[in-house]
N, CA and C atoms as a LAMMPS dump frame, in Angstrom:
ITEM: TIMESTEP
0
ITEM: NUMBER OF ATOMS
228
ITEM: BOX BOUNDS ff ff ff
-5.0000000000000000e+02 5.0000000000000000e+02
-5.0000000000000000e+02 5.0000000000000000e+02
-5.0000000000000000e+02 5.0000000000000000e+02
ITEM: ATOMS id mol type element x y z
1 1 1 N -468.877 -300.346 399.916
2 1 2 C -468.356 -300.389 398.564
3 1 3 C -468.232 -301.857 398.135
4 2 1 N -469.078 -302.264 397.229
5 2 2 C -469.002 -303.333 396.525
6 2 3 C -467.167 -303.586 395.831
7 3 1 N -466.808 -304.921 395.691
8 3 2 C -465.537 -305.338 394.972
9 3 3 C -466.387 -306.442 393.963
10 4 1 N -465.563 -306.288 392.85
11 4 2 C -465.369 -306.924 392.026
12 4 3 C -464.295 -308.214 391.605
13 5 1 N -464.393 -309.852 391.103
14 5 2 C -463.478 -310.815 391.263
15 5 3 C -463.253 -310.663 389.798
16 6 1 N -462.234 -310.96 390.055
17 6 2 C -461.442 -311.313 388.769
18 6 3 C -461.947 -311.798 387.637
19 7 1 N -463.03 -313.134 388.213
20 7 2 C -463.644 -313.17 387.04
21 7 3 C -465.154 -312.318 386.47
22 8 1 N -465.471 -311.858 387.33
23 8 2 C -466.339 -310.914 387.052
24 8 3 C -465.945 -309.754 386.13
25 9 1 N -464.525 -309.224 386.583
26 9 2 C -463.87 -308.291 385.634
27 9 3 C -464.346 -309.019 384.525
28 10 1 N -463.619 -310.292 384.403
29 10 2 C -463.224 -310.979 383.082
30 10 3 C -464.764 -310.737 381.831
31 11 1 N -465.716 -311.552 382.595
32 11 2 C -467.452 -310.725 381.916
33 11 3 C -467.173 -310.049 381.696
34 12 1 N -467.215 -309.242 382.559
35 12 2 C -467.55 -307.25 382.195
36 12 3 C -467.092 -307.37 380.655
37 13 1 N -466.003 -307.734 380.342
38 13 2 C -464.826 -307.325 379.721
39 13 3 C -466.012 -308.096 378.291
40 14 1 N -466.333 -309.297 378.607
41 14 2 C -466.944 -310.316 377.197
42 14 3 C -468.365 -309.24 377.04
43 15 1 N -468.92 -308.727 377.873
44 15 2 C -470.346 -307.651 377.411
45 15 3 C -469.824 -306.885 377.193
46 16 1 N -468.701 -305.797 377.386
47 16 2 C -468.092 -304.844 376.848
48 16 3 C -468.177 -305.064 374.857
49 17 1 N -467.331 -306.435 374.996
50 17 2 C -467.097 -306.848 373.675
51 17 3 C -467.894 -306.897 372.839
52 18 1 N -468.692 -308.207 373.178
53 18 2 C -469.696 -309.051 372.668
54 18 3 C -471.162 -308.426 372.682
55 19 1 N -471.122 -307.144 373.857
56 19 2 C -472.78 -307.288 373.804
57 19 3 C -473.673 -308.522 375.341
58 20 1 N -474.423 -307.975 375.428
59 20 2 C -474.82 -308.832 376.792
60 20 3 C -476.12 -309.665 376.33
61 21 1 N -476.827 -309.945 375.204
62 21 2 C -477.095 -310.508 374.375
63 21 3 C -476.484 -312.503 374.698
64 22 1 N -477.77 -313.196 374.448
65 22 2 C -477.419 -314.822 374.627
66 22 3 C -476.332 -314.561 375.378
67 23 1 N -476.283 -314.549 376.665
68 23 2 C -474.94 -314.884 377.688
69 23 3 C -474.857 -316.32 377.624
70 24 1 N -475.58 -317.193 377.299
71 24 2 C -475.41 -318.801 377.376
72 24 3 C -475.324 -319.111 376.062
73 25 1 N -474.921 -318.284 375.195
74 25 2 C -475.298 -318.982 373.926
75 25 3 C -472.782 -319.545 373.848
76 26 1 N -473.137 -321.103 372.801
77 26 2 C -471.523 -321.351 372.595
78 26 3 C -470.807 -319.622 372.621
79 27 1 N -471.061 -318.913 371.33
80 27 2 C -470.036 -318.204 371.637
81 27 3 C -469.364 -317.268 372.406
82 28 1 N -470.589 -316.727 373.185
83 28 2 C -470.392 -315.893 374.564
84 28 3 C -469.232 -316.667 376.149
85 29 1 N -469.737 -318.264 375.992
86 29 2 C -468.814 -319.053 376.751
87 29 3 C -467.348 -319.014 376.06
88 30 1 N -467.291 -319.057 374.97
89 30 2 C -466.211 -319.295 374.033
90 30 3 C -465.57 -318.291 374.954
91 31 1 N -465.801 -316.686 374.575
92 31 2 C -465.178 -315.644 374.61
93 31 3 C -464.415 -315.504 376.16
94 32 1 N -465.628 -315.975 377.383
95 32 2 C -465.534 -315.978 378.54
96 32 3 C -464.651 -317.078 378.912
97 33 1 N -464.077 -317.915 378.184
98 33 2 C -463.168 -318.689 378.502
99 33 3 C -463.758 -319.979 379.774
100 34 1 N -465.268 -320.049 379.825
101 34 2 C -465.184 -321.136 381.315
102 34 3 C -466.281 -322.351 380.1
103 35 1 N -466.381 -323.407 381.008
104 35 2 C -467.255 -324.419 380.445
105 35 3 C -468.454 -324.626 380.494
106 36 1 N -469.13 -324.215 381.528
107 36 2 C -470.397 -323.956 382.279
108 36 3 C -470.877 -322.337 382.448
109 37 1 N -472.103 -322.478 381.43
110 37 2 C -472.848 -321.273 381.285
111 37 3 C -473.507 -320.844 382.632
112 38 1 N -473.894 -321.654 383.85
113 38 2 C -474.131 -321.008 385.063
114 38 3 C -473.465 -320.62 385.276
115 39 1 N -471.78 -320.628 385.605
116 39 2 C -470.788 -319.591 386.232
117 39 3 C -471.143 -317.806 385.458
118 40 1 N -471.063 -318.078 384.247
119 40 2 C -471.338 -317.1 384.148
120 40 3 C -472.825 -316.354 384.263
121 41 1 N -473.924 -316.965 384.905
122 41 2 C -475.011 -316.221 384.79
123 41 3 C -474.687 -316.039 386.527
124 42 1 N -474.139 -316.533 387.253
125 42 2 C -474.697 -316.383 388.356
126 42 3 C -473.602 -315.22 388.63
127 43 1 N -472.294 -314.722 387.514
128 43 2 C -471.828 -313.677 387.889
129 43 3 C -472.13 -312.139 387.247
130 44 1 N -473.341 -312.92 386.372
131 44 2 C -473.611 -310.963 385.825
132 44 3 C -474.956 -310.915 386.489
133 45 1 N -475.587 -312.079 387.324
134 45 2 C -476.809 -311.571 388.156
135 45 3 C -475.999 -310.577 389.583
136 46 1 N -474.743 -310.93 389.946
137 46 2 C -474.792 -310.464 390.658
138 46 3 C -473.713 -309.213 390.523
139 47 1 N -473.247 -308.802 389.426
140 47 2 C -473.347 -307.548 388.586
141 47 3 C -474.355 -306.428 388.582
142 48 1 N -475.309 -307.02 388.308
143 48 2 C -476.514 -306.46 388.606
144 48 3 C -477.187 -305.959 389.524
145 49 1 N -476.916 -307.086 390.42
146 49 2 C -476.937 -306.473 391.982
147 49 3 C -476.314 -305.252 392.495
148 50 1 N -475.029 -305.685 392.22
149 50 2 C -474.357 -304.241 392.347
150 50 3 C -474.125 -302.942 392.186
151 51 1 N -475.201 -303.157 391.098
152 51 2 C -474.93 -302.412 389.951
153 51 3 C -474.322 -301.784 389.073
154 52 1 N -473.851 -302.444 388.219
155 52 2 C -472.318 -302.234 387.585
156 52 3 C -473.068 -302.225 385.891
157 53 1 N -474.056 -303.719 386.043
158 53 2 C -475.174 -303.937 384.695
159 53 3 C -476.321 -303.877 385.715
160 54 1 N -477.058 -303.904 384.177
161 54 2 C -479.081 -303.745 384.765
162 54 3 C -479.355 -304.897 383.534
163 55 1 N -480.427 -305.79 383.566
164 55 2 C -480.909 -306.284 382.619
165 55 3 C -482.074 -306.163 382.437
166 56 1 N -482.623 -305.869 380.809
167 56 2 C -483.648 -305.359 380.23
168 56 3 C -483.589 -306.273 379.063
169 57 1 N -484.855 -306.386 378.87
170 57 2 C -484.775 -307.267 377.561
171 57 3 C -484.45 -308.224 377.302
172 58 1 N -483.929 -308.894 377.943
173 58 2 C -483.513 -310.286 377.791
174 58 3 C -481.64 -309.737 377.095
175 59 1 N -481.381 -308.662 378.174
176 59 2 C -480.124 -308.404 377.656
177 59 3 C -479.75 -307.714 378.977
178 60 1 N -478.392 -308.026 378.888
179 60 2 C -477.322 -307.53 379.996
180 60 3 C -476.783 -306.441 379.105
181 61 1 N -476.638 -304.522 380.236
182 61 2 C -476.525 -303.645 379.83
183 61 3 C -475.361 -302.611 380.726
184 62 1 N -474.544 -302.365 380.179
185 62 2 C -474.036 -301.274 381.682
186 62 3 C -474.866 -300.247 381.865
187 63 1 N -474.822 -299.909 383.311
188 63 2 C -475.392 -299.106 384.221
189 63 3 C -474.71 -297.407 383.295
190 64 1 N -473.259 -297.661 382.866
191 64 2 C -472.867 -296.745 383.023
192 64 3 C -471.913 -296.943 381.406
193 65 1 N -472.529 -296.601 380.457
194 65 2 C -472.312 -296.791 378.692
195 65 3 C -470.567 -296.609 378.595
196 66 1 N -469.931 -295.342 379.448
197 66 2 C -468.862 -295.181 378.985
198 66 3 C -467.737 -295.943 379.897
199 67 1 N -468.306 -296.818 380.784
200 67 2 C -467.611 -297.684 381.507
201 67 3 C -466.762 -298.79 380.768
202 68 1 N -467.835 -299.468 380.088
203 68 2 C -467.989 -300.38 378.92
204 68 3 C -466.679 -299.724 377.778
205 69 1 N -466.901 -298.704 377.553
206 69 2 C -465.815 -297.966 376.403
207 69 3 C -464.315 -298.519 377.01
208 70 1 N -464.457 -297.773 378.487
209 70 2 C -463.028 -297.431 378.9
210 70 3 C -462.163 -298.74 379.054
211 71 1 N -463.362 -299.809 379.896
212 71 2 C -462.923 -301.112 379.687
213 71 3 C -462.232 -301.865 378.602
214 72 1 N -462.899 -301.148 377.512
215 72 2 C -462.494 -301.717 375.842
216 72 3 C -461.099 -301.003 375.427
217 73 1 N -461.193 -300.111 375.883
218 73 2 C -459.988 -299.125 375.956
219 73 3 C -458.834 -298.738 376.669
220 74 1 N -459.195 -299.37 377.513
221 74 2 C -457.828 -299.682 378.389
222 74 3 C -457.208 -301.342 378.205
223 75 1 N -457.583 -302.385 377.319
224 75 2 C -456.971 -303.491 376.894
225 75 3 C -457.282 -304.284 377.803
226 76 1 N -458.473 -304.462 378.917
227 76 2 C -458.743 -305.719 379.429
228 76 3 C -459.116 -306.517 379.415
């Protein structure tokens, strides 16, 4: 069983929002709160891995659509 870090939650939570769309673009960092756009790529590649997201398109996607909801919906 794969675990998830804290800040990985924290992503989840900005593609929930935002869409997985330009992960490096200013406002996606904005949202994600860090300074450096590698932290966050090297934590939804390995999202992916896990499979939690899949990326298609030049876009980060959940594996699982109503995951994404509940996330949004439970206030994290």
């Amino acid at each position: 069983m794969a675990r998830i870090t804290a800040i990985q939650l924290k992503y989840l939570v900005v593609v929930a929002k935002a869409g997985g769309r330009n992960t490096s673009s200013r406002d996606f960092i904005t949202l994600a709160g860090v300074k450096h756009a590698t932290r966050i790529s090297k934590a939804l590649k390995r999202l992916a891995d896990i499979r939690i997201l899949f990326y298609i398109k030049g876009e980060y996607r959940f594996v699982n659509p109503f995951f994404a909801q509940w996330l949004i919906h439970m206030n994290y």
